[in-house]
N, C-alpha and C positions, 0 to 999 in steps of 0.2 A: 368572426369571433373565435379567438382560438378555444380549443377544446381543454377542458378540465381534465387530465390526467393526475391528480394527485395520486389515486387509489393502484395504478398500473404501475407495474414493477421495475426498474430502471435496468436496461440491459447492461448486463455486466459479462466481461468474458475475462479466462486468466488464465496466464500464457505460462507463467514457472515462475518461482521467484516471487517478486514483489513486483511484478509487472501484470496489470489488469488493463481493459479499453473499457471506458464507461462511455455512453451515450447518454445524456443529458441534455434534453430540452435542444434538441438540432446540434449539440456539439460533441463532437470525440474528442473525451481526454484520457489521456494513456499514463497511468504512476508508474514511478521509476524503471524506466526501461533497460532489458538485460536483453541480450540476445545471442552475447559472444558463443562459443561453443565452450563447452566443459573441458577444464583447465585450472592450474595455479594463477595467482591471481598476486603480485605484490603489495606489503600495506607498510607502511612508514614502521612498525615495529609487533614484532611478533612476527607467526609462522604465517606465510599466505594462506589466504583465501582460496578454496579450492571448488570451482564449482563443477556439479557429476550429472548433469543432464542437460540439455541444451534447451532451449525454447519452444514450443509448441507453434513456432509463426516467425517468420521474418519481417522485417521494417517493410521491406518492399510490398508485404500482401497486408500491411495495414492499411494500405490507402492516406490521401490526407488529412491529417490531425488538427483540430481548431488548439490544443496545447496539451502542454506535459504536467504533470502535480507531481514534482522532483523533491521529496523529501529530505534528501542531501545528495551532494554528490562527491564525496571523500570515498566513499567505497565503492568496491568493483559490486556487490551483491544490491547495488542500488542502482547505480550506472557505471555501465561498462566501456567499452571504448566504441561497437555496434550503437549501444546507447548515445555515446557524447556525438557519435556520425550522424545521431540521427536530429539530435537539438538544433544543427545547421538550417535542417527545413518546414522547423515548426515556427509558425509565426510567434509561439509566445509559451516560454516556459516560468514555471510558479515555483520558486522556492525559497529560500531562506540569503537573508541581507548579503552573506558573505558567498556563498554558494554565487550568487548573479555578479559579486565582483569576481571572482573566479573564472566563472563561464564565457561572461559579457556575450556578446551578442542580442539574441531576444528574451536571454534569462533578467526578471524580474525579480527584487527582492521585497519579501512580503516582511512584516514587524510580528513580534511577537505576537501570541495568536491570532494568528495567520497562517502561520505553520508552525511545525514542521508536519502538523496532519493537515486534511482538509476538511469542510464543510461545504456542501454545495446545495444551497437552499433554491427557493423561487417560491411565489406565490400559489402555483398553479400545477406544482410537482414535487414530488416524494424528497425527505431528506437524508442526504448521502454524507455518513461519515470516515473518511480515509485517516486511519490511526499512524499513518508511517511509524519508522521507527521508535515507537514508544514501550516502556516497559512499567510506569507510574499508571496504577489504578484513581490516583488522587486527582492526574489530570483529564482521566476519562472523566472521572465525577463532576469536574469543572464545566466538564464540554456537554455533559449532561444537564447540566445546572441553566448552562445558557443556550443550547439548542434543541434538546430532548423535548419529548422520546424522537428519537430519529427511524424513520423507515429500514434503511439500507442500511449496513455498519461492515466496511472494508478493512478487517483484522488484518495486522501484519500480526504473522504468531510467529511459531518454528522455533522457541526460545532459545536464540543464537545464546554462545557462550565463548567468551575467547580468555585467552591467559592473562593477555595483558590489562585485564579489567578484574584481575582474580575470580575469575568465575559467573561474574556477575549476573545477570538477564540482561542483557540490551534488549529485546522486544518480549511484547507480552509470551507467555507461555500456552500451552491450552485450557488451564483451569481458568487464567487470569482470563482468556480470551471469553472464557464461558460467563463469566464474572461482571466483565464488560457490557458481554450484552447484557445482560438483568439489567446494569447502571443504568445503559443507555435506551433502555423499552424497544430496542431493534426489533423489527418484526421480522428482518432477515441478515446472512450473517455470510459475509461472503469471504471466508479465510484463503490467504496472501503468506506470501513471504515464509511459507513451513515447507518448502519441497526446491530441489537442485541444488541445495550446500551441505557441505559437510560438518559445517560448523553449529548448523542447526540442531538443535540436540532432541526435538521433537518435530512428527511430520503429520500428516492429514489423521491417520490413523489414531495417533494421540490426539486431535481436534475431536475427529467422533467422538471417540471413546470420554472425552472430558463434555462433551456436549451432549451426550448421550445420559451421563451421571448428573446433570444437571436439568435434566429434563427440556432440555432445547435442544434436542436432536433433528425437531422439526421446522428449524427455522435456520438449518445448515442450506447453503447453496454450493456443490462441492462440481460442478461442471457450468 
């Protein structure tokens, strides 16, 4: 009979960037993989991408991956070219329709919610949600609506901002992050995607500090 783990914490480790290894239920899945060294980075328009810290782990000391949860791969701060080397030897990567025509290989393309975040439910184990690149509080509330309260919640923060988007948020910031989890009833909060770019205009520090004012200080996971 297998054991009931609902109540036990889902191991999560995070490496820079928007790159995390979760453990789940016997399987390693590793979201958007970065590894390159820190460097300019080309993007179809506007100034590159510049990432300023390297990765905390190589592909090679991950060991073997049951799959990737690739939230897109149009940009270097989601997959890199370390990254794209490494989709060759994963049996099975998860992300969006046009992204798996793209990739092909064992990249599969998921339909609208499905991604571009993830949700990883079971019976018998804690629920794990992967925000990827999202900056809509409307759509956290949806994923609330139909999965919540979720255990684990995998914030992409670091509220990137580029030109070409006039300023915009492409991902949550740190209030929004703080704001998320209330949505989401997370009882932990494992912030992604705020540290190694420059483009990021908020970093861990602004996470506390908003989580901190929000009185969910104690449901940060920051190692």
């Amino acid at each position: 009979m297998r054991e009931d783990t609902t109540n036990a914490p889902v191991p999560i480790r995070v490496f820079g960037g928007p790159t995390a290894l979760i453990e789940y239920g016997g399987l390693k899945l590793l979201t958007d993989p970065t590894f390159d060294e820190p460097g300019d980075y080309q993007v179809p328009s506007g100034p590159p991408l510049t990432k300023t810290a390297p990765s905390a782990i190589t592909p090679s000391e991950l060991g073997p991956l049951d799959a990737v949860l690739l939230s897109h791969d149009q940009h270097a701060d989601n997959l890199d070219h370390s990254g794209r080397a490494l989709l060759t030897d994963v049996p099975l990567t998860l992300t969006t329709p046009s992204g798996a025509a793209r990739l092909g290989g064992t990249a599969r393309g998921l339909a609208p919610w499905e991604v571009v975040g993830f949700v990883l439910t079971s019976n018998d184990l804690p629920t794990v949600y992967i925000s990827g690149d999202n900056a809509s509080l409307t759509l956290v509330k949806e994923i609330a609506q139909r999965f919540g309260p979720v255990d684990t919640a995998v914030l992409f923060a670091g509220a990137p901002r580029r030109p070409v988007f006039d300023g915009a948020l492409l991902v949550l910031d740190s209030a929004q992050a703080a704001e998320a989890t209330r949505i989401l009833g997370a009882r932990r909060v494992v912030p992604v995607h705020c540290d190694s770019w420059d483009h990021f205009t908020e970093g861990r520090d602004d996470v506390v500090t908003a989580f901190t004012a929000a009185g969910l200080a104690d449901r940060l996971q920051l190692d």
